[in-house]
N, C-alpha and C positions, 0 to 999 in steps of 0.2 A: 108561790102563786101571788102572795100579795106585794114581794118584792117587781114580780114584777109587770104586777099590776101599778106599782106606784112610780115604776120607769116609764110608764105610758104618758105621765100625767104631765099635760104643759109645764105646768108648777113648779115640778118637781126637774125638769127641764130647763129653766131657768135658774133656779137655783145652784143648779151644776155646772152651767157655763156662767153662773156670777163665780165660785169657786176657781175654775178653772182661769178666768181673768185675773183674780185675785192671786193668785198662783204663778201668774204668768207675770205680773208687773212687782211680785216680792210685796205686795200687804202693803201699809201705811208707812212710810217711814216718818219718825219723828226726828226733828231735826230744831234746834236755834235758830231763830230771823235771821241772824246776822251769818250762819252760817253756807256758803255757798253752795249749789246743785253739785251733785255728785255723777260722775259719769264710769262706772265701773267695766272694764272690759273683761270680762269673766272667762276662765281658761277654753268654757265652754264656747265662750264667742269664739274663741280666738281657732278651736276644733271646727266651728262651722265654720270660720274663712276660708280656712284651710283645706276644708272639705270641697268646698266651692269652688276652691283655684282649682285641684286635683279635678274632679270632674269636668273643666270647661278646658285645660290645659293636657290631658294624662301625664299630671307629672306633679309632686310636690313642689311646693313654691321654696325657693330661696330665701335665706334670711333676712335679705333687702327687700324683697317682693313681699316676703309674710309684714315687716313693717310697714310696707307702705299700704298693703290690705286695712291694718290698725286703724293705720293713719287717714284713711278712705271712712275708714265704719266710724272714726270721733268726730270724723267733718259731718259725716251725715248723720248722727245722732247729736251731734249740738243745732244744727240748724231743724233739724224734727223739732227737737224741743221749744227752741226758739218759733216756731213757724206755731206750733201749737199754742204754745203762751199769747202768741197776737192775734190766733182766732181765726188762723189762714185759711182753717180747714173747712170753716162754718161757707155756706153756698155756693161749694164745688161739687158740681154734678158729679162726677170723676170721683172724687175721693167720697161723697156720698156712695153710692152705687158701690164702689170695692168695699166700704167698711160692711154695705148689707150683705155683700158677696161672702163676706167672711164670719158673720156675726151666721147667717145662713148656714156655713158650713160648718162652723163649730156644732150648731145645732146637732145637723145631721151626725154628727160622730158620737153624741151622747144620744142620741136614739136608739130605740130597743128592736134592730134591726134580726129579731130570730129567722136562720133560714127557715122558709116556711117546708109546712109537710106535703106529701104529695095529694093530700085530700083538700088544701089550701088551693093548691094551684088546679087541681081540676076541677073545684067550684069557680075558682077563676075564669079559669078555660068556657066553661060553663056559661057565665055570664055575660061572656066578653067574645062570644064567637066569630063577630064577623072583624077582630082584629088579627084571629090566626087561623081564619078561612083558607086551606089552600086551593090554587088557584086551578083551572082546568090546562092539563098537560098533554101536549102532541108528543108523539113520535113518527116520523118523515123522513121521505124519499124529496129532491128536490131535481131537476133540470132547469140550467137557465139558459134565455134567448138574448142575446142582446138586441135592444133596438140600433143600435148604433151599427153594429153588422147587415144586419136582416131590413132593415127601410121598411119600402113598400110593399117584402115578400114576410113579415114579421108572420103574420097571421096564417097565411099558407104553410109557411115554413115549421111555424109551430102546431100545425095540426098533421102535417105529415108526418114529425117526429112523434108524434103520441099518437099514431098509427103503430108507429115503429115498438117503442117501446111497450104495446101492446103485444102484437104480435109476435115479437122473438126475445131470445132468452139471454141477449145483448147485455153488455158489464152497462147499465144504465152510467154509472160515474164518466163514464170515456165520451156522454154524448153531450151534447148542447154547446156551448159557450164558455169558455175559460170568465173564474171570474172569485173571486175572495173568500165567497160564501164557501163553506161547507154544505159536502153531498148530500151529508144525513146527520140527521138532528133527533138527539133521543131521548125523552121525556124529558122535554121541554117548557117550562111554564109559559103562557099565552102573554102573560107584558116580556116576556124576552125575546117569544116571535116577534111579539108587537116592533121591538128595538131594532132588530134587525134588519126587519120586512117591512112595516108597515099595517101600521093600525084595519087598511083593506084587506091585505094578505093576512092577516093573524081571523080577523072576521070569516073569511072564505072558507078556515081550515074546521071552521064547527058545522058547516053544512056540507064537506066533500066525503063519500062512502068510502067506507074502509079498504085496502087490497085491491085495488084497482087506481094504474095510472087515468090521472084526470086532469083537466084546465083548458086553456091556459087559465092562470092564477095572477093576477097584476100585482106587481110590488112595488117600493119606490126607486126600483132596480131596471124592472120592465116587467118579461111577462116569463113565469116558471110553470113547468109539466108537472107533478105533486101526487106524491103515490102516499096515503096517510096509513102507517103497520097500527097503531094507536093510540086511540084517543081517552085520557082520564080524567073523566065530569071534575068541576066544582065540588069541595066537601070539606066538611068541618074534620078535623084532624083530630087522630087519638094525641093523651098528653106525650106518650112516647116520641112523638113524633117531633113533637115542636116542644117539648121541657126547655130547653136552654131559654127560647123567645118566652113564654109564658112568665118563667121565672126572671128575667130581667125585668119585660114589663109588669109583674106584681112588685118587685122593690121597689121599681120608680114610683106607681100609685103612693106605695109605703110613703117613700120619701115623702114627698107633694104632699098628702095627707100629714105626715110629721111638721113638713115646715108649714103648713097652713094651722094646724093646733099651736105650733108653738109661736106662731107669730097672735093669733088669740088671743093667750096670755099672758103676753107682753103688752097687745093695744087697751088691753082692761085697764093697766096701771094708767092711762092716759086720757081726759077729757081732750073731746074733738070738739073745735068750734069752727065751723065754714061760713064767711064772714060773702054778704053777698057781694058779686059784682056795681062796681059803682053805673047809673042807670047812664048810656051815651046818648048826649044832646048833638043838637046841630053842632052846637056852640063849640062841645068838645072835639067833635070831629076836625072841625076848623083846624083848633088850637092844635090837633096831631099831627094835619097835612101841612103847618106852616114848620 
């Protein structure tokens, strides 16, 4: 418990990723003035070249090609270094932003990320309902009219068909208008009617009665006959239902929550001074627009 209460702690969080830096760039070396930089190409470098070629290539690289890899990594770790030493790196938005991206994700992998229990995530669930509300779902019968066919006989045309389909016991699929959509659509969530039909047509389908051809229905198609078998209200979902979603969205709060502690106890080490804007005269204005 108190281990790993003290993996919680920002602190204790920096500390581990000052270790892990320190680990990563080999400690202090001590070294003579007069002595020159050292630039070691370690078997290990030489296992990720090589990894690198195989994976972009499928194929091991050649012993001219592994050299010239070498030859590639000593060019671009002498000029890092060199770029470094004259301070290249100081007010580059670019390389600012990536070094946080990364100082970020080091974070995140020394965080005490326990999968959580299932009594975690349904206090989650819990708290946070209206992110895994699910939505109200149709299941439909559809006929379509085209306007492009039907003109000025649309509206007749389409009330004698829902005559029809009324009254006989007709393969509804065989009637109306050839046309992309699908006959029938089976619990269906209401933003995907939306997607397909039209924000009107998806609206229309929570006030038409159940087991009975009805419409027309306008869509942004034209105009559909619409037989609804059923309809399931809006509701908050058990955890069964939605665990995958729950549990992703509690690791990312996790996260967020992790990197906003651990950036905390980083800006402690740091006095902030906000120095005010200088006050714009006429004078100054002048002197920007010349």
């Amino acid at each position: 418990m108190l281990l790993k209460k003290l993996l919680r702690e920002p602190l204790v969080h920096f500390l581990l990723l000052g270790t892990l830096l320190f680990a990563a760039y080999g400690g202090p070396v001590k070294r003579a003035a007069s002595e020159p930089p050292k630039i070691v190409v370690s078997q290990f470098q030489i296992d990720h070249l090589t990894e690198g070629f195989a994976r972009t290539w499928l194929r091991a690289p050649t012993a001219e090609e592994l050299e010239g890899l070498i030859r590639d990594y000593i060019r671009e770790e002498v000029y890092y270094r060199e770029a470094m030493a004259m301070g290249l790196d100081r007010d580059d938005t670019i390389i600012r932003r990536r070094l946080q991206q990364k100082l970020e994700f080091l974070s995140e992998n020394i965080s005490d990320f326990t999968p959580p229990t299932d009594e975690e995530l349904r206090a989650f669930l819990r708290d946070h309902p209206d992110r895994f509300r699910l939505d109200r779902r149709f299941t439909f019968h559809q006929v379509y009219l085209s306007p492009e066919r039907h003109r000025d006989s649309l509206a007749g045309d389409a009330g004698e068909l829902l005559r029809q389909l009324r009254s006989s016991s007709s393969d509804a699929s065989r009637l109306g208008d050839p046309s992309l959509l699908e006959h029938r659509f089976v619990n269906v969530e209401a933003n995907e009617v939306a997607k397909q039909f039209g924000e009107k047509f998806a609206r229309a389908l929570n006030d038409l009665a159940l087991g009975e051809w009805q419409g027309p229905v306008e869509s942004s198609y034209g105009l559909h006959l619409v037989f609804v078998d059923e309809r399931t209200e809006r509701r908050s979902p058990a955890l069964e239902d939605v665990r995958d979603a729950v549990r992703r969205e509690w690791l990312n709060v996790r996260r967020l929550e992790s990197n906003r502690k651990f950036y905390d106890g980083l800006r402690k080490r740091y006095t902030i001074s906000i120095e005010p804007a200088p006050a714009i005269t006429s004078d100054t204005k002048l002197s920007v627009a010349k």
